[in-house]
C-alpha positions in Angstrom: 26.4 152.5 69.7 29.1 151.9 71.9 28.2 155.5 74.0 24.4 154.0 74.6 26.0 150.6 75.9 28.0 152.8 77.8 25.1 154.6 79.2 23.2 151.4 80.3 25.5 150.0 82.1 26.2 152.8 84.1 22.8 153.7 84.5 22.1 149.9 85.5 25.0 149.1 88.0 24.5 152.7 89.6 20.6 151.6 90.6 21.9 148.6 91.8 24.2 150.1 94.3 22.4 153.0 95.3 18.7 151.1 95.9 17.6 149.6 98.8 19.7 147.2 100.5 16.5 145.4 101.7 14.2 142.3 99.8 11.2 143.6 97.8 8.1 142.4 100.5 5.4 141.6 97.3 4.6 140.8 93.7 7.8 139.4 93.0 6.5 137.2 90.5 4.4 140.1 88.9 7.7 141.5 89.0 9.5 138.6 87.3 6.9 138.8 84.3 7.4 142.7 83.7 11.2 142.3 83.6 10.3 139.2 80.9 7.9 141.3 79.0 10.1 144.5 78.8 13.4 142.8 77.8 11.1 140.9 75.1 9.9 143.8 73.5 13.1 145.5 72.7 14.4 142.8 70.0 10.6 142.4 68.8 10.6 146.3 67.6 14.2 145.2 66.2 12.4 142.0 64.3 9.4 144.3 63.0 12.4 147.1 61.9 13.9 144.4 60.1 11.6 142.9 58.2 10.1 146.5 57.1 13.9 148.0 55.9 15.1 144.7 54.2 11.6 144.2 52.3 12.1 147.5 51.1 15.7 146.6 50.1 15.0 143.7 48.2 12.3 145.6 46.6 14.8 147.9 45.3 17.4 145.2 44.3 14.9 143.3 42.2 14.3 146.7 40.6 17.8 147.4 39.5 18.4 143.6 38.7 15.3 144.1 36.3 16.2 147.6 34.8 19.8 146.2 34.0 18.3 143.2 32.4 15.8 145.2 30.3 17.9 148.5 29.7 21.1 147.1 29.6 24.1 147.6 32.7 25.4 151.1 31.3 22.5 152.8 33.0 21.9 153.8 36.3 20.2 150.9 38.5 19.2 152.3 41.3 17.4 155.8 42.1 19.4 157.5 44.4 17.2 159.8 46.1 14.9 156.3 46.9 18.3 154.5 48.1 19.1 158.2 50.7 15.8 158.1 51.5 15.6 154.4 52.7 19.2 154.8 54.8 17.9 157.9 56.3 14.8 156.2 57.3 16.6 152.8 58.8 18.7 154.9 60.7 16.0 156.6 62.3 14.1 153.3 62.9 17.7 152.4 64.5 17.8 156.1 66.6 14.1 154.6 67.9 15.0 151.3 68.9 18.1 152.7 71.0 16.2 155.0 72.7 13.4 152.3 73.4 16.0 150.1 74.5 17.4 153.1 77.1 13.8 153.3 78.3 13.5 149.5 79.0 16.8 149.8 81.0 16.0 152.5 83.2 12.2 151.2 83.7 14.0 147.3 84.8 16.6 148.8 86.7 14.6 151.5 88.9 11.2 151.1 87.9 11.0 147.3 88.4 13.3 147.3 90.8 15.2 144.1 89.1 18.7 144.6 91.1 17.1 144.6 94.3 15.4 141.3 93.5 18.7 139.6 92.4 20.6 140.6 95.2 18.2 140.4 98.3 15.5 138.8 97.4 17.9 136.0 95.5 20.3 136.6 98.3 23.3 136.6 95.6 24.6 140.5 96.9 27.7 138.1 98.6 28.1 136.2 95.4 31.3 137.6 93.4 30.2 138.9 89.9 26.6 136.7 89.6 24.4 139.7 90.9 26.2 141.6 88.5 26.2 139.9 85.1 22.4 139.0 86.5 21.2 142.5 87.2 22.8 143.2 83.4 20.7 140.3 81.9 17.5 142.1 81.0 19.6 145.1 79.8 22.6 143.1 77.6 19.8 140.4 76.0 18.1 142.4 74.6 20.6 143.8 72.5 22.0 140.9 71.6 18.7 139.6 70.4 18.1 142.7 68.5 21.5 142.2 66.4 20.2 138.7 65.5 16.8 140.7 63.8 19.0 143.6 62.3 21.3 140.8 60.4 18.9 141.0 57.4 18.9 144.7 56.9 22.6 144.6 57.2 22.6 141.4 54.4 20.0 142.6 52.2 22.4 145.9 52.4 25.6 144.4 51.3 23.8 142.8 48.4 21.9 145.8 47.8 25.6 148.1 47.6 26.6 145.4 45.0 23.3 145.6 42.7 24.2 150.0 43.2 27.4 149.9 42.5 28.4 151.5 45.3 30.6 148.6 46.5 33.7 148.6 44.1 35.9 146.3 46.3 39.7 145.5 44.8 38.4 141.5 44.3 35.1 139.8 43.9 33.4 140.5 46.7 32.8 137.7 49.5 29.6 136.2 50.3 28.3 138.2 53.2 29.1 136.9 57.0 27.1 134.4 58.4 24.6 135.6 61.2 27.0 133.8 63.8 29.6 135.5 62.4 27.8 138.4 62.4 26.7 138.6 65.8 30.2 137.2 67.2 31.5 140.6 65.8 28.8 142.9 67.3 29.4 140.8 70.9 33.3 141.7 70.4 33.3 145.5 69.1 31.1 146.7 71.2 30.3 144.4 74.5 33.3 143.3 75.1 35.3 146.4 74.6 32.6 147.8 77.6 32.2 144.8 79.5 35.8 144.0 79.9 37.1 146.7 81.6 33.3 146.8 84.1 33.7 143.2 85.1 37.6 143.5 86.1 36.5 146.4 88.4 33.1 144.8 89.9 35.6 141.4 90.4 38.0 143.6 92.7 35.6 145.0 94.2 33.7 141.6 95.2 36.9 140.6 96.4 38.0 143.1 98.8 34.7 143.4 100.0 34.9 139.8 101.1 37.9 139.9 102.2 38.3 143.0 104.2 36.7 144.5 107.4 34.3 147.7 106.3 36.5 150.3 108.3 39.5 148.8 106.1 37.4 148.6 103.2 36.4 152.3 103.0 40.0 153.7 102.9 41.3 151.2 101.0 38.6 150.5 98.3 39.2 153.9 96.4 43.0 153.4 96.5 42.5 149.7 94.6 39.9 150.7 92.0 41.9 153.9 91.2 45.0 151.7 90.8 43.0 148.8 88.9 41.5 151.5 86.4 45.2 152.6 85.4 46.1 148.8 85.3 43.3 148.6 83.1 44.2 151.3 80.8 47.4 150.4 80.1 46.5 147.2 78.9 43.5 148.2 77.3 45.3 147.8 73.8 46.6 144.3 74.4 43.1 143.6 75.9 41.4 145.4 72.4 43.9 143.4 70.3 42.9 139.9 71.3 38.8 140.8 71.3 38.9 142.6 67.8 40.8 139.7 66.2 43.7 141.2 64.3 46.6 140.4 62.7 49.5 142.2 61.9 49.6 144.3 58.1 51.4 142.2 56.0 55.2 143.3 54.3 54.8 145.2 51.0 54.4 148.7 49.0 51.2 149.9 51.9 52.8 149.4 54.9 56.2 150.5 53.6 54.3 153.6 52.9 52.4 153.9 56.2 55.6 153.1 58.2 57.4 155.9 56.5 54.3 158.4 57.3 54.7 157.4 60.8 58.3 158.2 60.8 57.7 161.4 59.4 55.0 162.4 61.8 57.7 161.1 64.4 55.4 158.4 65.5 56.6 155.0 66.7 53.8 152.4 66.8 53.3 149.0 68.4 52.1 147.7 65.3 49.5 148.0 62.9 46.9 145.7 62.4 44.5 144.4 60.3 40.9 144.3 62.2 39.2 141.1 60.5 35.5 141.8 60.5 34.4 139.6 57.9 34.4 143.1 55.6 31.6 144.1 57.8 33.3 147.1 59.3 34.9 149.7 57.1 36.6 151.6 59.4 40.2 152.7 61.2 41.4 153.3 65.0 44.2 153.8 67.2 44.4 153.3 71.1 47.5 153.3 73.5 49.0 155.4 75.7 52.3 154.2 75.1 54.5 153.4 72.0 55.0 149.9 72.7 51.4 149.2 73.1 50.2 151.7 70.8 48.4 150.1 67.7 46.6 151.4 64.7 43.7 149.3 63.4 42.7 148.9 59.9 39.6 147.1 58.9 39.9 144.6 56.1 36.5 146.2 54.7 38.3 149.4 54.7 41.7 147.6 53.3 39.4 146.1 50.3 36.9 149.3 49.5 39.4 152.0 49.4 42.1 152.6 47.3 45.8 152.5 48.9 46.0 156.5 48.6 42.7 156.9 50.3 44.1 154.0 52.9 46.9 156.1 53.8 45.1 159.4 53.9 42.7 157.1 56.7 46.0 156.0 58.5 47.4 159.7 58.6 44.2 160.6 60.5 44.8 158.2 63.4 48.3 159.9 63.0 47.4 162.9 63.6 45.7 162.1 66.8 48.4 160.7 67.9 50.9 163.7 66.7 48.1 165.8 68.8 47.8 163.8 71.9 44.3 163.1 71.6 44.2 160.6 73.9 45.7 162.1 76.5 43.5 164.9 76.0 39.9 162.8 76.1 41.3 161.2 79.2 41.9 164.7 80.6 38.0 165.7 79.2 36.8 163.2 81.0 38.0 164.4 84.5 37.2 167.7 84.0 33.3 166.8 85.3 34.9 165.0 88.2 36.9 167.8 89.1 34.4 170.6 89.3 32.0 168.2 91.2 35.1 168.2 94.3 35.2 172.2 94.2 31.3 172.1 94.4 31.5 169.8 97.2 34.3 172.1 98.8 33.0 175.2 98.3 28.9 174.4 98.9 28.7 171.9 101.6 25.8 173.9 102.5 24.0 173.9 99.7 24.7 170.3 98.6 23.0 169.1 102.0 19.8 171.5 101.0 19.6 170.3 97.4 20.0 166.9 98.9 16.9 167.7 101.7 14.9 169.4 99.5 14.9 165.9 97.0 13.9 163.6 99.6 10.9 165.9 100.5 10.0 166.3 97.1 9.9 162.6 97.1 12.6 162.4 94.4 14.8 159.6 96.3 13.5 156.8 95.3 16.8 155.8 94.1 18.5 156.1 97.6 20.9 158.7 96.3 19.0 161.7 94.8 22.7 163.5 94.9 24.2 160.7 93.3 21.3 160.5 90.6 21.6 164.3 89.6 25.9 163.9 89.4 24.9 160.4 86.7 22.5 162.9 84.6 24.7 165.9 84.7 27.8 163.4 83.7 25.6 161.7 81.1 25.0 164.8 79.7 28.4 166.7 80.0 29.4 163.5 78.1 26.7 163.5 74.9 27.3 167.7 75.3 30.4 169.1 75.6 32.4 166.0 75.6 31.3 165.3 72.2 32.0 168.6 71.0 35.4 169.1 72.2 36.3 165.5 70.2 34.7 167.0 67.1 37.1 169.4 67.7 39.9 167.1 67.8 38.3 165.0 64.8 39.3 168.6 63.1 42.8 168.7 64.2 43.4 165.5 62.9 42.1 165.9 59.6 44.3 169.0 59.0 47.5 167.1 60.3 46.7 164.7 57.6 46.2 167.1 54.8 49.5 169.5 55.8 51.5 166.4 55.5 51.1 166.2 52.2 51.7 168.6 49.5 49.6 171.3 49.3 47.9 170.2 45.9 47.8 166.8 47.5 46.8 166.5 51.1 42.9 168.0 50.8 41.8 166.2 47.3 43.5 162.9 49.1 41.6 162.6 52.3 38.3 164.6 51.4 38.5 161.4 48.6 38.6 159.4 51.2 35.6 160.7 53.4 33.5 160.4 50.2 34.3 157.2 49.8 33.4 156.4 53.5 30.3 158.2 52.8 29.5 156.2 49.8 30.1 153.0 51.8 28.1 153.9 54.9 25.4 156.2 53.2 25.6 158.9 56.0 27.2 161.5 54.4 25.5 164.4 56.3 24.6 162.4 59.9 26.8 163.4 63.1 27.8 161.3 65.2 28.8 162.0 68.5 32.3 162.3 68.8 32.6 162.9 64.7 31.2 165.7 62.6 29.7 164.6 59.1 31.8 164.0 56.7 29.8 166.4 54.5 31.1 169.1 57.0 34.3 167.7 57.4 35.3 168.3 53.8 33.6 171.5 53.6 35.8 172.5 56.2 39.0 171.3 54.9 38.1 172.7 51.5 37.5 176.0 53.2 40.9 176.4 54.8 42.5 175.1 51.5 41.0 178.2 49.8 42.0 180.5 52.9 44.6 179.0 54.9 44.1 181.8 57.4 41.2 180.0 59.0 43.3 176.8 59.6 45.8 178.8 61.4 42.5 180.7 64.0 41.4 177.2 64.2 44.8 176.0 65.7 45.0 178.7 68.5 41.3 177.8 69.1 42.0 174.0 69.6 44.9 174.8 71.4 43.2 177.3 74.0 40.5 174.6 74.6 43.2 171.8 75.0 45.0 174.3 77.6 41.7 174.8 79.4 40.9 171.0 79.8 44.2 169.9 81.1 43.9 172.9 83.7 40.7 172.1 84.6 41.2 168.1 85.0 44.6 168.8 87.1 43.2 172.1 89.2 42.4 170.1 92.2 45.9 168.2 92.4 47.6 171.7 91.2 45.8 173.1 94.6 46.4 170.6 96.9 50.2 171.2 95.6 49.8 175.3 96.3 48.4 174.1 99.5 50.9 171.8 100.6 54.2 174.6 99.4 52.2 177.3 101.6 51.9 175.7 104.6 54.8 173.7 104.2 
């Protein structure tokens, strides 16, 4: 979810910059009422999605609760085919809604034309950050809205894991989160985590552009944001640390254990944390560039639904991208688009200015920037493409780290117990996402390389090669401008 917020605000703030810089002349109002009307729909398809799923859920509850009472608790009491077949179909209902909400952003943004109202027609384009967060209005709303509907699906599912049995939690489990509660997570994990970083760029931005003369501004612009995303980075974890709500793990026999693996891996961490969701999120990270402000996070679902093996066979994954430099490495992935964009600008200054021609004659520049518009889709997708893949990749490396710490009867039958158990709890054992494999392919894989531990060795020297080709990729044009700077130095 977090990659389609992502997406949309991009998308959104890139319209805004690149449209018009003039007032719309006409139907404003009309305008006004599309905007409405669009933003509206998206959490009613999330209300209608609701009440469908959890009617459905309840319906299946009521079942169990009556085969139990009739048949006695010893037998199953729920079909399990008919509880796959209902999380395959929400999720797909889910897939729709994002995609409908995508659609509403792009037709508000450019079709509607809703930044160009705020700023010009408003007259708020001088007005530090309030043309921003308005031109994000119709696109952030909406979502929030549509977590408020999706709170009874996610209800009527906790109870519904409890009437399964699926839920086996170490104490009695905890009435489920209220829906302020609920939504006060969503808003945390994954708008603020987004929005955070976005509005301390756009609030630098404002400033120097109020501040400073344009010649000045255009050379020194770049220089500041390039220096307040770095800034931003490296407190990234404190920032992350405060939004999730955490605390540190407590003393006793788990963390002992998990500092020990840390030591072992050679690993020195800022802390590790409890991430208190309410036992809504089942789930581990780790961010940081840095020891000191490195952190590992560990959801008190995943603290109270797994058992303290499985927990650290969780923890030694985050390990292991640490051990790997997995960070570093996305970072790098994620400059490799921006590097081959500067030798295409280089090299085909000729070309670029016909591509560019031959889009405004086509009538494709609607947008102001048909250039800039191609460079968002071919980022967009390098991301959802072959960004994903490569962390896939590393979500492999990981997993293996974890497993060869252990003994070899150990490590495998430890974390693949894990994954199932993850799969158990989140009832997507065979979905991808985008930067993880399914953890149905996951365990086939690390069952695969326990039977022939050949493969896991071709599979290092592949991840390795593709690691070797990112960084040289992402650092090509600075190694250049070096080569340049020796030779005709």
């Amino acid at each position: 979810m977090q990659i389609a917020v992502v997406l949309a605000v991009v998308a959104t703030l890139f319209f805004a910059e690149s449209g018009p810089a003039a007032p719309l002349a006409g139907h404003v109002g009309a305008r006004l009422a599309l905007v409405v009307l669009a933003a509206a729909m998206v959490p009613g398809v999330a209300a209608a999605i609701s009440k469908f799923v959890a009617r459905r859920i309840r319906r299946c509850d009521s079942d169990a609760v009556d085969v139990s009472r009739n048949d006695g608790p010893s037998q199953a009491p729920t079909d399990p085919m008919a509880v796959c077949r209902l999380q395959r179909a929400y999720r797909r209902l889910r897939g729709f809604h994002v995609l409908l909400w995508l659609a509403v952003v792009v037709v508000v943004a450019q079709g509607l034309e809703w930044p160009r109202i705020v700023r010009f027609n408003w007259r708020l384009a001088r007005v530090p950050l309030v043309d921003e967060l308005l031109i994000l209005l119709p696109v952030l709303l909406p979502l929030i809205l549509s977590w408020v509907a999706f709170y009874e699906v996610d209800r009527a599912g906790a109870s519904g894991r409890a009437v399964a049995g699926i839920a086996e939690p170490k104490k009695p489990p905890a009435p489920f989160a209220t829906r302020r509660a609920y939504l006060d997570l969503h808003v945390r994990h994954y708008l603020a985590v987004v929005l955070l970083p976005v509005v301390g760029l756009l609030a630098v931005q404002d400033v120097l552009g109020l501040i400073l003369p344009n010649p000045l501004n255009d050379s020194v612009m770049p220089v500041v944001l390039i220096g307040t995303m770095v800034l931003l980075m490296a407190i990234f974890p404190i920032l992350l640390r405060r939004v999730w709500r955490t605390r540190p793990l407590p003393a006793g026999a788990l963390r002992s254990r998990l500092e020990t693996m840390a030591r072992a891996h050679g690993q020195r961490l800022g802390e590790i944390l409890i991430w208190e969701t309410g036992s809504m999120v089942v789930n581990a990270a780790v961010t940081g560039f840095t020891r000191q402000w490195r952190y590992v996070f560990l959801s008190d679902g995943l603290l109270e639904l797994l058992t303290e093996d499985q927990v650290v066979a969780v923890f030694g994954h985050e390990l292991g991208h640490v051990r790997h430099q997995h960070l570093w490495l996305r970072a790098a992935a994620m400059l490799v688009p921006l590097s081959l964009g500067l030798y295409v600008l280089y090299a085909l200054p000729g070309p670029i200015v016909a591509l560019g021609n031959y889009l405004q004659r086509s009538g494709l520049d609607a947008a102001g920037s048909p250039l800039g518009l191609l460079a968002l889709v071919v980022m967009i997708a390098y991301v959802l493409t072959v960004f994903g893949f490569y962390s896939r990749y590393l979500e492999h490396e990981a997993d293996l780290s974890t497993c060869r710490y252990f003994p070899p009867d150990m490590g495998v039958p430890m974390l693949c117990s894990a994954l199932e158990r993850l799969a158990d709890v989140h009832g997507n054992r065979r979905s991808r996402g985008w930067q993880h494999a399914s953890i149905a392919r996951r365990v086939d894989f690390l069952r695969s390389v326990e039977r022939e531990p050949k493969l896991g060795l071709r599979f290092d020297r592949r991840v390795r090669l593709l690691g070797g080709i990112v960084i040289a990729l992402s650092l090509s044009p600075l190694i250049c401008l070096l080569l340049c700077f020796c030779l005709l130095g």
